[in-house]
C-alpha positions as CSV (number, residue, x, y, z in Angstrom):
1,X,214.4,139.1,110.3
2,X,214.9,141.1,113.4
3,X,211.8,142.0,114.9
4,X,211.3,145.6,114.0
5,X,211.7,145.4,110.7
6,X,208.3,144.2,109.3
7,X,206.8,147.2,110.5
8,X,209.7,149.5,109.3
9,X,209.5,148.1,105.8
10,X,205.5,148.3,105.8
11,X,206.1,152.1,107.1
12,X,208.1,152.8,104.6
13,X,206.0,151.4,101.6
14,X,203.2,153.1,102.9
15,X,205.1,156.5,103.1
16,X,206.2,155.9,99.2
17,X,202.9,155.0,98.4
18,X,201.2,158.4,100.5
19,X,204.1,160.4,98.4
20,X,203.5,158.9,94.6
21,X,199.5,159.4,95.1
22,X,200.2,162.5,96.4
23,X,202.7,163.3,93.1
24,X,199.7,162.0,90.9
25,X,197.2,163.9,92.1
26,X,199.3,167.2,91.8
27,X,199.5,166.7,88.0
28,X,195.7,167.6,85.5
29,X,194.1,164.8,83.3
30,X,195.0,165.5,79.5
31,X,193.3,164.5,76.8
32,X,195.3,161.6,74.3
33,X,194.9,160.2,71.4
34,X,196.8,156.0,71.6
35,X,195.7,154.3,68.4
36,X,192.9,155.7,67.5
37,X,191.2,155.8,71.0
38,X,190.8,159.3,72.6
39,X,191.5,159.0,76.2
40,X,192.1,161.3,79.3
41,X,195.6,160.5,81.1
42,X,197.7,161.1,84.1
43,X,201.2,160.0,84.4
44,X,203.8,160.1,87.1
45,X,207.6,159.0,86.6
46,X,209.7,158.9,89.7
47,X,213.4,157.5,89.7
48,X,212.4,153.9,90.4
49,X,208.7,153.7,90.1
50,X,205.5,155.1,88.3
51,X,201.9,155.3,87.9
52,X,199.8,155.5,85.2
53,X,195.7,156.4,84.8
54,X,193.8,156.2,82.1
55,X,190.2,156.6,81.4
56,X,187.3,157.5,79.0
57,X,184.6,158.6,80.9
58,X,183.0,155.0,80.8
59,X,186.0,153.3,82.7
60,X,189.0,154.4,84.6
61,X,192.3,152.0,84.4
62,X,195.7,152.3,86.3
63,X,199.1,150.7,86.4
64,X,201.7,151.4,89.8
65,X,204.9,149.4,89.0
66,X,207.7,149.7,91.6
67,X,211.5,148.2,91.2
68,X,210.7,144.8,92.0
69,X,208.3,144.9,89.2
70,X,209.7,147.4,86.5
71,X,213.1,144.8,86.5
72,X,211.2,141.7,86.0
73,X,209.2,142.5,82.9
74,X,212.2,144.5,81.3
75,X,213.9,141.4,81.6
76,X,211.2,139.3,80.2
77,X,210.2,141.9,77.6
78,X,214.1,142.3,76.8
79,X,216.4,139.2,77.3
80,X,219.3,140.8,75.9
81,X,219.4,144.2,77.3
82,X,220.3,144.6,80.9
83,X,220.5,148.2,83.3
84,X,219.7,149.2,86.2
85,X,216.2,149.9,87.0
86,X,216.9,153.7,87.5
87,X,218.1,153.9,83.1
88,X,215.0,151.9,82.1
89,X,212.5,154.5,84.2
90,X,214.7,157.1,82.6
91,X,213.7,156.5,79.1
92,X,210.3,155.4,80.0
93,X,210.1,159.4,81.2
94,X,211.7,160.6,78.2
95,X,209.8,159.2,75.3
96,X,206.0,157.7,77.3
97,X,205.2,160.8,79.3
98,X,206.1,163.8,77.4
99,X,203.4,161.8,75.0
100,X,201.0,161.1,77.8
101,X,201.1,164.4,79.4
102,X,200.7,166.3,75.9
103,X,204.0,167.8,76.4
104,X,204.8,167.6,72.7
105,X,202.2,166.6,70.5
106,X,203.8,164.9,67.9
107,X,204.7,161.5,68.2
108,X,208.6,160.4,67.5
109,X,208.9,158.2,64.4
110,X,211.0,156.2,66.7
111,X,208.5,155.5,69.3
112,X,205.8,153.6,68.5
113,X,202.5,153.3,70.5
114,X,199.8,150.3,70.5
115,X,196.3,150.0,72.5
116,X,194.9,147.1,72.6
117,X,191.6,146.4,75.3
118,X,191.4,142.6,76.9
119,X,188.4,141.8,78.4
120,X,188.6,145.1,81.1
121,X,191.9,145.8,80.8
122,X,194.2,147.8,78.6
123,X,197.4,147.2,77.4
124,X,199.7,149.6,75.7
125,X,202.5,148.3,73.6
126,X,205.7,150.8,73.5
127,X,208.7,149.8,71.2
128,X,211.5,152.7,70.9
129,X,215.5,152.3,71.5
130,X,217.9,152.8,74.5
131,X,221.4,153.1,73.1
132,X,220.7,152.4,69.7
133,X,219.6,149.1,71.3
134,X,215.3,147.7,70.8
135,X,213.7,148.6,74.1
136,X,210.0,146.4,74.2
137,X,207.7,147.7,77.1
138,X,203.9,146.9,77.9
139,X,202.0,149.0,80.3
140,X,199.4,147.0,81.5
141,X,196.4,148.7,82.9
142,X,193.6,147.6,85.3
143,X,190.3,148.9,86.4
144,X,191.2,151.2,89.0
145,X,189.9,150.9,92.5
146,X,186.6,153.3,93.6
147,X,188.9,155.0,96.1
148,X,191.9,156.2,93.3
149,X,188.3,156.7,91.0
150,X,187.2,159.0,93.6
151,X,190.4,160.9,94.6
152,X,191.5,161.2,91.3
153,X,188.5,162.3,88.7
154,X,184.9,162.4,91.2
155,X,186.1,164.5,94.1
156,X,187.6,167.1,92.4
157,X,185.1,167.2,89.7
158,X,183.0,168.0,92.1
159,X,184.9,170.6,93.6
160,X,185.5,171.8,90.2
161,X,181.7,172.4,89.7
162,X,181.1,174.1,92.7
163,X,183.9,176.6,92.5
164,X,182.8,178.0,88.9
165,X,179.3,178.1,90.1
166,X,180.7,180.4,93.2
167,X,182.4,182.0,90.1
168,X,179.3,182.7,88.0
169,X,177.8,184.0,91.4
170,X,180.1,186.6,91.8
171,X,180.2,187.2,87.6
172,X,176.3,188.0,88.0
173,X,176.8,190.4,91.4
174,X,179.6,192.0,89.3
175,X,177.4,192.9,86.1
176,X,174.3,193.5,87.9
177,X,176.1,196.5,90.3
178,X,178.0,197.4,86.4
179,X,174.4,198.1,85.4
180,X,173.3,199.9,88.8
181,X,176.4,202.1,87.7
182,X,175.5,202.9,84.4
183,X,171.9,203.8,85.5
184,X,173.1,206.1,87.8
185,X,175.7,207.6,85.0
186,X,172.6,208.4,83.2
187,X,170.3,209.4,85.6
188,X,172.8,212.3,85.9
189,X,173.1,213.4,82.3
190,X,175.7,211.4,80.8
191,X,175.8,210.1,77.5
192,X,176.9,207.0,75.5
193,X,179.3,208.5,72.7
194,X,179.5,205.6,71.4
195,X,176.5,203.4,70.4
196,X,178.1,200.4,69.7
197,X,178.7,200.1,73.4
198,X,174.9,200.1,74.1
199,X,174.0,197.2,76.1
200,X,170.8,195.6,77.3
201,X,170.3,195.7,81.1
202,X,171.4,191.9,82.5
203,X,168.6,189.7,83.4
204,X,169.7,186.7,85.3
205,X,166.5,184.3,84.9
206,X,166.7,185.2,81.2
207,X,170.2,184.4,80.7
208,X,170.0,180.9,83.1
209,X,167.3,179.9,81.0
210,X,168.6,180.8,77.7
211,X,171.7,179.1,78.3
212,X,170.3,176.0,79.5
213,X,168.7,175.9,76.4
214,X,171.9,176.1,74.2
215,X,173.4,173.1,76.2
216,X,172.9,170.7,73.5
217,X,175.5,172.5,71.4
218,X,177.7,173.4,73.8
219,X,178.3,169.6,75.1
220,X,181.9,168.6,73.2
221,X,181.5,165.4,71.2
222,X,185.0,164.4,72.3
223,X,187.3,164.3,75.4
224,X,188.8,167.8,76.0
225,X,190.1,169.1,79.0
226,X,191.0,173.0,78.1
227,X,194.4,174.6,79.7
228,X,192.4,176.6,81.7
229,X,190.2,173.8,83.5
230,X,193.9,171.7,83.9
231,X,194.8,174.6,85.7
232,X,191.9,174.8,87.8
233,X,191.9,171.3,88.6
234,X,195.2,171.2,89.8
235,X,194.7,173.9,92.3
236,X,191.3,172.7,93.9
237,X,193.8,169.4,94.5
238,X,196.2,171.6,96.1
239,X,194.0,173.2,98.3
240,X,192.1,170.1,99.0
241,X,195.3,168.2,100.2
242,X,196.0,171.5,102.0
243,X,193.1,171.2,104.1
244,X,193.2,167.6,104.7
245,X,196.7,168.0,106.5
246,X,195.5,171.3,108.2
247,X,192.1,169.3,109.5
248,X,194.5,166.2,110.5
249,X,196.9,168.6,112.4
250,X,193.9,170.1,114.4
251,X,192.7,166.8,114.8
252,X,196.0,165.2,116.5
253,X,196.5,168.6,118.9
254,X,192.9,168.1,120.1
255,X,193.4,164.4,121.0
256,X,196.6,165.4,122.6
257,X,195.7,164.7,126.4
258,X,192.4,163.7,126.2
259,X,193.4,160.5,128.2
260,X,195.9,159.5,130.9
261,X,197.6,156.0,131.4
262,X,196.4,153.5,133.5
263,X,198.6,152.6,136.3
264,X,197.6,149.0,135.9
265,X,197.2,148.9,132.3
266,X,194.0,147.4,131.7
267,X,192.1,149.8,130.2
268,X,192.6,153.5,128.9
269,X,189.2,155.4,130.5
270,X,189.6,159.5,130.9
271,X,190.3,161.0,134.2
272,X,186.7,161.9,135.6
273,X,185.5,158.2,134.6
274,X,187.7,156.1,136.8
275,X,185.8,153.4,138.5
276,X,187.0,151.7,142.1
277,X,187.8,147.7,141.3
278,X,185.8,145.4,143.1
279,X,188.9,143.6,145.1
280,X,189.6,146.8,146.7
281,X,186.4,146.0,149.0
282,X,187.4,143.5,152.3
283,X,183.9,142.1,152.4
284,X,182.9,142.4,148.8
285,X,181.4,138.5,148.5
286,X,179.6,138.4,152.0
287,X,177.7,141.3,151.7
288,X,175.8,141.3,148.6
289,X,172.5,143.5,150.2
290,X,174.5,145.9,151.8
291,X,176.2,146.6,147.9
292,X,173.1,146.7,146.5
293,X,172.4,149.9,148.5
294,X,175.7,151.3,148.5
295,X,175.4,151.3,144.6
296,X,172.1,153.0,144.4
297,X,173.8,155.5,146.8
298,X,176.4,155.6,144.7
299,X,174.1,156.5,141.7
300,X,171.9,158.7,143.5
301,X,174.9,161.1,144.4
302,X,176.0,160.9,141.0
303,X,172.6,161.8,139.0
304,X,171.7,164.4,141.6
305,X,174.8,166.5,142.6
306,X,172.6,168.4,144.7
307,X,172.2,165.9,147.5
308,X,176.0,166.6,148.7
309,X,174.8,166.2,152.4
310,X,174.4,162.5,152.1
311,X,177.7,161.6,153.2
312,X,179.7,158.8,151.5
313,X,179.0,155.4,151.4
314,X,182.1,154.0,150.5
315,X,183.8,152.7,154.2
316,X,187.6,150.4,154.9
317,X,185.3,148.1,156.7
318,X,182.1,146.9,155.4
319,X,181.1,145.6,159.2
320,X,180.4,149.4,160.2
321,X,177.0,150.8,158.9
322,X,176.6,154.2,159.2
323,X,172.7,155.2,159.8
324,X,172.6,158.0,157.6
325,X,173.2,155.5,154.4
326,X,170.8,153.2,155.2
327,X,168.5,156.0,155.0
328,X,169.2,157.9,151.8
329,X,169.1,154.4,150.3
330,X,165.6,153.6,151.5
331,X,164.2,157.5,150.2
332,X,164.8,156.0,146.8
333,X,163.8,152.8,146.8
């Protein structure tokens, strides 16, 4: 293998892999129902690859087959039939994820679903035909990682929450100046034709704390995850990923000359903090006192800009003493 093309191929998986989380994350958790167990799901179907996640609240479970993979266990799964991996992925899309994405809710007779949990994993048996032909497959899902845990269900979640409470915020502003309005409609004569309209003046406190107390029937007993919220939680991951790359741009312009080569390539220092090598000094090793105080000097002038009338200590030829250092170096000591 020529040298180059480790890296290359690792480039390149990492780019796939950047693109399919990036695929999964655009798409909303929906709510499913696989034997009997109630579940929230995402699923992604490429040409060659997909990825599936899974959880109930309690655990989180994921599967990311690419071609490598997707061929072998359609061979072991089904001896007889044989494809390219591109036809298999196919029907996986057209009869798994219009199930697992709640695009139609009613399950084909043909396609048969089975969940079965081992130890901490799941496994979900599909059976359906390709060309009138048995087609076996077995999604095998394990506990996901705490970074996909985290992109995928905390972190925008979180965002989630903070958003409608921004929302409620700016709900309570809007009824609050509503009732300012009507106050003043009144206070200059109008009057409410009809009473069924009447409404009490809003009370934030009172409504926070009446709510809170109605939380206990308000909490769903199963797994739902409403239109509305899927739609929301698709667009806090858009703008999330949208700031990411904006922050990662600003980040690589700013480092953008914030450090020059080295003409001798052993280290990478910035411009003001170059340092003078100790070789470049004739008499380096048989004057040890005399550099002593020339690096006090040094760091006098350096710490106290304002003593500029100390001329420099640095000299060709070491021999040569120059009064004036020897006595700035003795003010300090």
């Amino acid at each position: 293998m020529p040298p180059c093309s480790r890296p290359v191929a690792c480039s390149r998986s990492m780019e796939r892999t950047g693109q399919t989380e990036g695929a999964l994350l655009a798409l909303p958790w929906v709510p499913v129902n696989i034997g009997g167990s109630k579940l929230l799901a995402k699923a992604w179907f490429g040409d060659t690859e997909y990825q599936l996640l899974l959880s109930d609240l309690n655990s989180v479970w994921e599967e990311q087959m690419s071609t490598n993979s997707i061929e072998h266990r359609a061979q072991v799964l089904n001896k007889r039939l044989r494809a390219p991996v591109h036809t298999f992925v196919a029907h996986l899309r057209s009869v798994a994820w219009p199930f697992l994405s709640r695009q139609s809710c009613e399950q084909s007779t043909a396609v048969h679903f089975l969940l079965k949990h081992q130890g901490g994993h799941l496994t979900i048996t599909l059976k359906s035909e390709l060309g009138d032909v048995p087609f076996y497959w077995e999604f095998h899902c394990t506990p996901a990682s705490v970074a996909v845990v985290s992109r995928e269900l905390v972190c925008p979640l979180l965002s989630m929450t903070q958003v409608l409470h921004r929302h409620v915020g700016e709900l309570t502003a809007l009824l609050l100046k509503k009732d300012a309005e009507i106050q003043d409609y009144k206070e200059n004569g109008a009057v409410l034709s009809r009473g069924r309209l009447l409404t009490e003046p809003f009370e934030e406190e009172t409504y926070r704390r009446d709510f809170n107390q109605r939380l206990s029937k308000m909490l769903p007993d199963s797994l739902e995850f409403e239109s509305e919220l899927q739609e929301l939680y698709v667009s806090i991951c858009a703008a999330r990923t949208a700031r990411k790359r904006k922050r990662s741009g600003e980040y690589s312009s700013a480092s953008v000359g914030s450090f020059v080569p080295d003409q001798d390539q052993t280290s990478c220092v910035p411009t003001g903090m170059r340092t003078a090598s100790p070789g470049s000094n004739e008499n380096y090793t048989r004057q040890q006192v005399e550099d002593t105080q020339y690096a006090d000097t040094k760091e006098t002038e350096r710490l106290l800009p304002a003593a500029a009338a100390v001329p420099p200590a640095v000299t060709t030829n070491r021999s040569v003493m120059h009064p004036k250092k020897k006595k700035a170096a003795g003010l300090f000591q």
